[in-house]
N, C-alpha and C positions, 0 to 999 in steps of 0.2 A: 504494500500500500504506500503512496507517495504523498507527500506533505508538503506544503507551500509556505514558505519562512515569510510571507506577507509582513505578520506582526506577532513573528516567533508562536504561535500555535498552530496545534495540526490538526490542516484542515481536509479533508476528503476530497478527492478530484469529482466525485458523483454529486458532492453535493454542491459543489460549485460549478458545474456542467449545467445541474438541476436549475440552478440560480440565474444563471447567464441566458440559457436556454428561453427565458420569460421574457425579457428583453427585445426589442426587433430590430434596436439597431445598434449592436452590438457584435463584432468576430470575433468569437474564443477559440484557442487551440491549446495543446499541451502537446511537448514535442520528448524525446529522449536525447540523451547527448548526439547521437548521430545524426539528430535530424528530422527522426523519423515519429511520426503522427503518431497520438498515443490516446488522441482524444480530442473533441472541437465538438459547441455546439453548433444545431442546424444551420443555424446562418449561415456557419462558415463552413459547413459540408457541401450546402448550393450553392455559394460562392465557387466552390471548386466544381462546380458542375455532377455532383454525386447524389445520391438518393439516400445512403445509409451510413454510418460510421462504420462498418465492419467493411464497404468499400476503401476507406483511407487510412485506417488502421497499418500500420507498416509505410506507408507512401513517404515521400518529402517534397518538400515544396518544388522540386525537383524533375517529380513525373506530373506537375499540372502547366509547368510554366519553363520557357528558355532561359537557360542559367544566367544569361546579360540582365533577365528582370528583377533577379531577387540575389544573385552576389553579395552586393551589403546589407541588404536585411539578413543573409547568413551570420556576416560577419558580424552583426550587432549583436545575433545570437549566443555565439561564441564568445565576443566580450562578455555577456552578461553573466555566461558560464562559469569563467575562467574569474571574473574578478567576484560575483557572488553578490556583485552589486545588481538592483532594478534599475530599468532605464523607464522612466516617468515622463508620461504625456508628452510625447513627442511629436510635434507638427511637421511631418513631411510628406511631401512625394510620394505614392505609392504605385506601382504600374499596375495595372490593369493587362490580361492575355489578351485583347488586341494592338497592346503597344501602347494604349493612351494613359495619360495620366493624372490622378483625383488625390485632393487631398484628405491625408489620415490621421487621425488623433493616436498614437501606438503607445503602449505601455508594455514594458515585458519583466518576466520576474523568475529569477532561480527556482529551479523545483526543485527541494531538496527531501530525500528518504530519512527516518526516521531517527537515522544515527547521523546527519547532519551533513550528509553527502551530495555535493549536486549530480541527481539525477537527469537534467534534462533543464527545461524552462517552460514557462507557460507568459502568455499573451492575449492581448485582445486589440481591439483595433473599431475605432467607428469613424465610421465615410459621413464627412463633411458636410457631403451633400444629402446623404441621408437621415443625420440626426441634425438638426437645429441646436439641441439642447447642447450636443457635445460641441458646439463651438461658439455655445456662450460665452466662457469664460476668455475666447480669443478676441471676442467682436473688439474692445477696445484699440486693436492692432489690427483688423480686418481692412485699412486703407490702407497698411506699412505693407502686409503681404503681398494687395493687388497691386502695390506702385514695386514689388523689387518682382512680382509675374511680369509684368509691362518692362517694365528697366532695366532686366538682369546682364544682358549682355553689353549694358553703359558703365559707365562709371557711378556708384554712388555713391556719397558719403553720407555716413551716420549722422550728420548736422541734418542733410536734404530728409532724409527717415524721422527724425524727429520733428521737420517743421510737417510732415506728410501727418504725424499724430497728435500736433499742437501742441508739443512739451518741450522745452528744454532739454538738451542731450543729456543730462544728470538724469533727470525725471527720465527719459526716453529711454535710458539704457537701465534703468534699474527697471521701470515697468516690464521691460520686455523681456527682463532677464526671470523675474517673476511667473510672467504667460510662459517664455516657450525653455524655460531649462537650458537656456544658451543663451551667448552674445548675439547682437544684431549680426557681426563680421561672422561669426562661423552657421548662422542661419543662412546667410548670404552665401559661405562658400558650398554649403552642402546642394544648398536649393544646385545653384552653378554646375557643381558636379553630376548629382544627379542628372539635369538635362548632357550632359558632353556624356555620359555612360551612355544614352539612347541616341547620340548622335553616331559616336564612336560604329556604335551596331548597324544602324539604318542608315546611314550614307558611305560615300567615298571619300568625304572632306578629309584633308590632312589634319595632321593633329595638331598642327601649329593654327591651321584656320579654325578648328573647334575649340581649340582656346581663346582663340579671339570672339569668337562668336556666343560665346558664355559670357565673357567678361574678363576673361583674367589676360592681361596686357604683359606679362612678365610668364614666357615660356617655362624656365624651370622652375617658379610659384607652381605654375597650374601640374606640372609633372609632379612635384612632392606631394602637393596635397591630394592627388587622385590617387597615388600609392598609398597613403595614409590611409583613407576613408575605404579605396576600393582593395587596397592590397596586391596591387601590381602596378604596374606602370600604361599609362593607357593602348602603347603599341601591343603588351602581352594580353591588357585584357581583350583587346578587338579581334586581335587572332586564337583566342581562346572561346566568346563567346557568337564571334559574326558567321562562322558558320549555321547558326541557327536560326541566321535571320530570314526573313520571307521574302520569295522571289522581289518582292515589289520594295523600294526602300521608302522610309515612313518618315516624312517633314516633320518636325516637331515647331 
C-alpha cells in the first residue's frame, strides 16, 4: 500500500482517486518510479483516450504521446523524485496530442511507501480553460501572461511587466513570485523554451533562428538554459525526438 507524505500522514491512493474522481475539472494520476501509471482518475483516463484504468495501468506517458511533448514534464518528475521535494501550482504550457498548446495549473508530489521511500509521485493538473475557478487565484496577473503570449519572442523587461499589472517592480515581482512559484525572468525563460522545444520538432529552422525567434538574443544563453530545463542541448534533442514528428510540420 503506498502513502503520500502531503502532510506527513498516510493517506490511501483509493481514497484519494475516490476524492479526485468527484471533481470534473481536475487530472489525477499516480505514476511509479519508472514512469509507469499506477492509477488516475477518469478524467485523466479520457484525456488519454481510454475507457478503463486497467487499460493504463503499466503504460507511461510514453505510449499516448511523442517523446518531444512530454521530455520535461519527465524531467520535473524525476526532480521531484530525486529531491523529495513537491512542485506547487505550476502555470505552464502543456501540449496537447495534436501538437497545440493550453495552459495548466500542475502540482506534483513524492509518493512515498510506508517506510519513507519514494515510490513513485502522484499529480494533478487542471486546464485553464476548463476550470475558471483554478485560475482564480492567477487572474490578478492574467494581463502579464497574455502580454509575454503576444511579446515572447521581443525583448521584455520586468519594469514593461509591471506597468502591464499596474504595480511597481517591488510590488510586481513579489506578487508574482506569490501567484506562480517563480521569478517573472525564469517564467519568461521557461514559457521561451517551451515554445523553441515545438519548434525544434515541427520545423526546419536553424537553431540559431529558433532562438531568435523565442527571444533569446544571446546564442549560448539560449543553449544553456534549454540543457538545463530540457536536458540536452537542442541539436541532440531534435535528432532525438523529430523523428516522430508528423508528415506535415506544425507553425506554432
Amino acid at each position: 500500500m503506498f502513502s503520500s507524505d502531503l502532510s506527513r500522514q498516510s493517506l490511501d491512493p483509493a481514497s484519494i482517486l475516490a476524492l479526485l474522481s468527484a471533481l470534473d475539472d481536475v487530472y489525477f494520476f499516480m505514476k511509479d518510479r519508472e514512469g509507469r501509471f499506477i492509477g488516475a482518475n477518469q478524467l485523466q483516463i479520457e484525456k488519454l483516450g481510454l475507457q478503463s484504468e486497467e487499460a493504463l495501468i503499466g503504460k507511461t506517458d510514453f505510449d499516448f504521446f511523442p517523446s518531444y511533448m512530454i521530455a520535461h514534464y519527465a524531467a520535473d518528475d524525476r526532480r521531484v523524485m530525486e529531491s523529495g521535494e513537491p512542485m506547487l501550482q505550476r502555470v505552464e504550457l502543456v501540449a496537447n496530442a495534436d501538437g497545440s498548446l493550453n495552459w495548466h495549473i500542475t502540482s506534483k508530489f513524492p509518493l512515498m511507501d510506508r517506510a519513507g521511500r519514494c515510490v513513485g509521485i502522484l499529480g494533478y493538473m487542471r486546464d485553464i480553460e476548463r476550470s475558471e475557478d483554478a485560475w482564480q487565484p492567477f487572474r490578478r496577473m492574467n494581463a502579464v501572461v497574455e502580454y509575454i503570449s503576444a511579446h515572447y519572442s521581443e525583448t521584455i523587461r520586468i519594469d514593461e511587466l509591471a506597468r502591464v499589472a499596474n504595480l511597481s517592480v517591488s510590488q510586481f515581482e513579489r506578487r508574482f513570485g506569490m501567484v506562480f512559484q517563480q521569478t517573472p525572468s525564469r517564467f519568461l525563460i521557461r514559457y521561451r523554451l517551451t515554445r523553441a522545444s515545438q519548434l525544434l520538432v515541427h520545423t526546419d529552422d536553424t537553431i540559431s533562428q529558433i532562438a531568435l525567434e523565442v527571444g533569446f538574443y544571446d546564442h549560448s544563453h539560449f543553449i544553456r538554459e534549454f540543457r538545463k530545463l530540457f536536458g540536452s542541448p537542442p541539436g541532440r534533442y531534435r535528432a532525438a525526438h523529430k523523428k516522430n514528428d508528423p508528415p506535415n510540420p506544425l507553425r506554432l
